[in-house]
N, C-alpha and C positions, 0 to 999 in steps of 0.2 A: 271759563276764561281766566278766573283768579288761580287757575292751579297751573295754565299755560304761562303766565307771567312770575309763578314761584319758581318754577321751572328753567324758565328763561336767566333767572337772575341767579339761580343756584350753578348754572351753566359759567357764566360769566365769572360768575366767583371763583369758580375754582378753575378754571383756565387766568384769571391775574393770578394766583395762589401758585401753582406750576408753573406760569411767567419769573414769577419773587423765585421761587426755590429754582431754576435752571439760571436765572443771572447770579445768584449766593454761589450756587456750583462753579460757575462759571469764574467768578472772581477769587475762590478760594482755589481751584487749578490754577488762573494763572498767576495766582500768589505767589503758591507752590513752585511752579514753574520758572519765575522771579529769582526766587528765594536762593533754589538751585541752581541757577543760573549765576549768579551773584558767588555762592560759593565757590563755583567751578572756578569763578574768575578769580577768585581770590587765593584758592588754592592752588592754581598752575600758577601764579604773580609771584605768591612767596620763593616757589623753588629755584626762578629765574631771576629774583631778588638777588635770593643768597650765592646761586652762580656768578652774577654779576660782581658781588661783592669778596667770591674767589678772588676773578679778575681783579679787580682793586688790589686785592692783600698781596699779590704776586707781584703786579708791575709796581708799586710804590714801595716795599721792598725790596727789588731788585734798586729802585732809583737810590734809598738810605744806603748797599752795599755800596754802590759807585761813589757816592756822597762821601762816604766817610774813606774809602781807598784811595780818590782823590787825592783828597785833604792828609793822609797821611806824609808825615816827614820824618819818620823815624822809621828805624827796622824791629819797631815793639809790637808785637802782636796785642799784647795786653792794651796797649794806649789806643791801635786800628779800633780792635773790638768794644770798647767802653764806648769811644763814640759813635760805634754804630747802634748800641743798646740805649742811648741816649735820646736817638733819634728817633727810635722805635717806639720807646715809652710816650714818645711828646706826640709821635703819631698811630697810636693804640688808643691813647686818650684824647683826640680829637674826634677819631672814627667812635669811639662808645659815647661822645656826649652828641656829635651829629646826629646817629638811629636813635638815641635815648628822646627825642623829639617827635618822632614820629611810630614810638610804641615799639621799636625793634630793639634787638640788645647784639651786640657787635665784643669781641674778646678776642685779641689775637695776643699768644704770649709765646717768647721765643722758647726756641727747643734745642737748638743746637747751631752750632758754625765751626765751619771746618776753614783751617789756616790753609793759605797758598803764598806762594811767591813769585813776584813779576821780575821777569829777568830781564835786561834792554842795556842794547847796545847804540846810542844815538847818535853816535862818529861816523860817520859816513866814508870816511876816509882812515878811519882804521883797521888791519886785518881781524879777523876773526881768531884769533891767540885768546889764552886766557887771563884773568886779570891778577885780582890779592896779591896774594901770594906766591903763585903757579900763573905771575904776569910774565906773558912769553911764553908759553908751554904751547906746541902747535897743535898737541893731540892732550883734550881733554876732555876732564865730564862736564856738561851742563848741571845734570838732575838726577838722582837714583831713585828708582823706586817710587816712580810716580805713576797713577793710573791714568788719569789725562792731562795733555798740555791742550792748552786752547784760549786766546789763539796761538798759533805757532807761526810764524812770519818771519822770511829776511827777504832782504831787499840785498843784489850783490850786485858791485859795479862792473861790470862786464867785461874792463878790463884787467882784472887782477885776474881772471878763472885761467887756470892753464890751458894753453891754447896748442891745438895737437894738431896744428899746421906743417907740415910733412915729415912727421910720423911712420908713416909707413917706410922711408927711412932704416927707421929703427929698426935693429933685430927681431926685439916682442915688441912694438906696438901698447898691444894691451896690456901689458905690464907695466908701460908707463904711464898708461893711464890712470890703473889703480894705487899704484903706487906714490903718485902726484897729486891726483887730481882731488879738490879740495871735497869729502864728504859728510854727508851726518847721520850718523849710525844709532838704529833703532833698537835697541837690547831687548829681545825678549826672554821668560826659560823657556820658550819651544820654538826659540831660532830670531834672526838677527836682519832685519833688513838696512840697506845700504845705498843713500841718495846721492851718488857724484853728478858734478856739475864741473863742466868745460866749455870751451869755443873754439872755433874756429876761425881763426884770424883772416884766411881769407876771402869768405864768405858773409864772416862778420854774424853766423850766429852763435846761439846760446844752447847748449844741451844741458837736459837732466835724464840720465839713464838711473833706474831702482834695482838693487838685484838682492833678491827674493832670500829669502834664508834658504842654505843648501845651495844654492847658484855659484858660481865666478866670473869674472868678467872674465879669466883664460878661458872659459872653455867657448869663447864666440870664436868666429871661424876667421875672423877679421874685424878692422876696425870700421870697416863699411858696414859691417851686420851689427855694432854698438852705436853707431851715429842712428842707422836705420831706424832702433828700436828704441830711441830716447825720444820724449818730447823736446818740442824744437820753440826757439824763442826766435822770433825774426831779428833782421840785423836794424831794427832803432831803436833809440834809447839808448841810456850810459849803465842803466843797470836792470835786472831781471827781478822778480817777485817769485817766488816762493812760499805758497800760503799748503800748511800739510792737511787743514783740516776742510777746505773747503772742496776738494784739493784744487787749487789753479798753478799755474808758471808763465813767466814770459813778461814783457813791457805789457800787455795786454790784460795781463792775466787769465790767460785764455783756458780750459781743461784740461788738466792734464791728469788721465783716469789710472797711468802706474802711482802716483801718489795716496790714490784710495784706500790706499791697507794700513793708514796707518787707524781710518776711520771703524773700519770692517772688523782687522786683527787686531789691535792695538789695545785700542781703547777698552778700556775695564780690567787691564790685566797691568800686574808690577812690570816697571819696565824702566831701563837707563836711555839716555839720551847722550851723546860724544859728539863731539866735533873731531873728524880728520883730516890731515894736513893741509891746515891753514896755512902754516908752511913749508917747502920743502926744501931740500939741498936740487939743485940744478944739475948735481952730477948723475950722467948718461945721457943727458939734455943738449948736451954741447955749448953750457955755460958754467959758469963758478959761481960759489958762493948758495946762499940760501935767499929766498923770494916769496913775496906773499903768494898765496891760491887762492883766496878770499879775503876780499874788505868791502865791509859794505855794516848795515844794521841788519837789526834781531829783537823783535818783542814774543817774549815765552812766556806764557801762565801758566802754573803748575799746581795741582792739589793738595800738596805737600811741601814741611819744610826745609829746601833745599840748605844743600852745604854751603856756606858761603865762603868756604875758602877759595874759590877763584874767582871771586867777586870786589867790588870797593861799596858800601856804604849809599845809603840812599841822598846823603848831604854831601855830596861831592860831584863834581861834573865829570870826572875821571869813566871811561869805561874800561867793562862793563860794569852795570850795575844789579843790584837784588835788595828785593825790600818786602817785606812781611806784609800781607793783603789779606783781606776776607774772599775765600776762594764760592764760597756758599753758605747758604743759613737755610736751616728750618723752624717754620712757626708752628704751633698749634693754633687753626682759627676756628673758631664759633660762632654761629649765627644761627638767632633764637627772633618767634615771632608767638604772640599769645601764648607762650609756655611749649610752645613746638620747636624742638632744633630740625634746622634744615639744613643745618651743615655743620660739622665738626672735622674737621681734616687737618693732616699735615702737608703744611703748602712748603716747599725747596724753592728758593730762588738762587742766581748765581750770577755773579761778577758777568758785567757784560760790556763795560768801557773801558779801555785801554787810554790810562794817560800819563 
């Protein structure tokens, strides 16, 4: 009997013994388990950190570009740019002492800014002629040799557009249109597009016909097959929109998909920007004298430093006007956590309020 009771107990013993060793096993898995658990989360956390903190470094410098383009009063490039480096420094060094609190390290330091200039015509009631210098001149340049303008926008009163109310009348027709009708001409080196805008008086709307580099308006068969193929602005409103980048036209700003080339072909390539006849002589018209073709405004941003000979000074009410802007910047940003970078990039922001 005393060997059935050693037995018995030796039993016991070692079933709590294999009980102790499967709960140790048990707690050292879900340690483990824990443990990695915990890392994964902390490792997916940081890189959606530092994305976030992209975010940040873009929109809050884009707000310092606007900030300091605003606030300019001068046509100095050097005075725009110090205060927007200003502003940078004061907010590089908020964002590295906020992470320096919570164990991360934050470094954004600028790389570079590229000059642009804001063109704007704010007379509502003045034509479309040029200013400075070459104040008067019906046919001239905006911009040379810019890669993009954006925004590009005029607002035209509807009744200064030459209005090709009977027309047909006329000999050519279409000749008087091109010839009149007030345009703005796209320079490219691999060809030229050409935006005229008219109306028609007794209908009371607004056209914009685009004609394509290598195109003429002579070679349409009529002036019913150029009305046909322009977008059409309805007849309300005192004046029309013209936006080239988004592209819209009209009181509505409805779409207008011939304007898309300037988005498509344009953009990234050298290129001049003209205004033509703003105004014309009235003779074959069957009146005298010379008469606006457009009056109305115009705000241009450009990437470049434009000529400012047919311009006035950014301290004066006179249009038009041109004034030195920060067109773009880029930063170098870093973001670092336990000695890990999770991000080192160059972030571009760019001017994106017009005031």
């Amino acid at each position: 009997m005393a060997d059935v009771g050693q037995r018995g107990q030796l039993i016991l013993v070692t079933g709590l013994l294999i009980a102790v060793i499967l709960i140790g096993l048990a707690l050292v898995v879900n340690g483990a388990i824990y443990t990695e658990n915990l890392s994964t989360r902390e490792s997916s956390d940081e890189p959606r950190e530092a994305l976030e903190q992209r975010h940040v470094t873009e929109g809050d410098v884009q707000s310092l570009i606007d900030t300091a383009n605003r606030n300019a009063t001068t046509d100095d490039y050097g005075v725009v740019r110090d205060a927007f480096v200003d502003g940078l420094t004061l907010w590089a060094d908020s964002q590295r002492a906020e992470k320096l609190r919570t164990g991360r390290l934050v470094s954004t330091e600028l790389n570079s800014t590229t000059e642009g200039t804001q063109i704007r015509q704010t007379n509502a009631s003045r034509n479309l002629t040029a200013g400075g210098s070459l104040a008067g001149d019906a046919n001239w340049t905006l911009v040379e040799d810019t890669t993009e303008a954006g925004p590009f926008v005029l607002d035209i009163d509807r009744a200064s557009l030459l209005n090709i109310t009977d027309f047909d009348t006329l000999s050519d027709p279409l000749a008087a249109v091109s010839d009149n009708a007030f345009h703005v001409s796209v320079e490219t080196p691999s060809g030229t597009w050409e935006v005229y805008m008219f109306r028609d008086g007794t209908a009371g709307e607004v056209y914009l016909y685009v004609v394509d580099p290598g195109d003429d308006i002579g070679a349409l068969s009529n002036l019913s097959a150029l009305v046909s193929d322009s977008c059409v602005a309805g007849a309300t409103g005192s004046s029309a929109t013209i936006d080239f980048r988004e592209p819209r036209f009209g009181t509505d700003a409805t779409n207008c998909p011939e304007l898309g080339f300037y988005n498509t072909s344009v953009v990234g390539t050298d290129h001049h920007i003209h205004y033509r006849n703003a105004r014309t002589s009235a003779t074959g018209l069957g009146l005298l004298g010379e008469t606006d073709r457009a009056r109305g405004t115009y705000e241009l941003v450009v990437d470049t430093r434009a000529d400012r000979t047919p311009y006035y000074g950014p301290g004066t009410a006179t249009n038009p006007r041109a004034r030195s802007i920060i067109h773009a910047v880029t930063v170098d940003a870093e973001f670092r956590s336990d000695g890990v970078v999770h991000g080192s990039d160059e972030i571009e922001a760019e001017w994106s309020v017009v005031k």
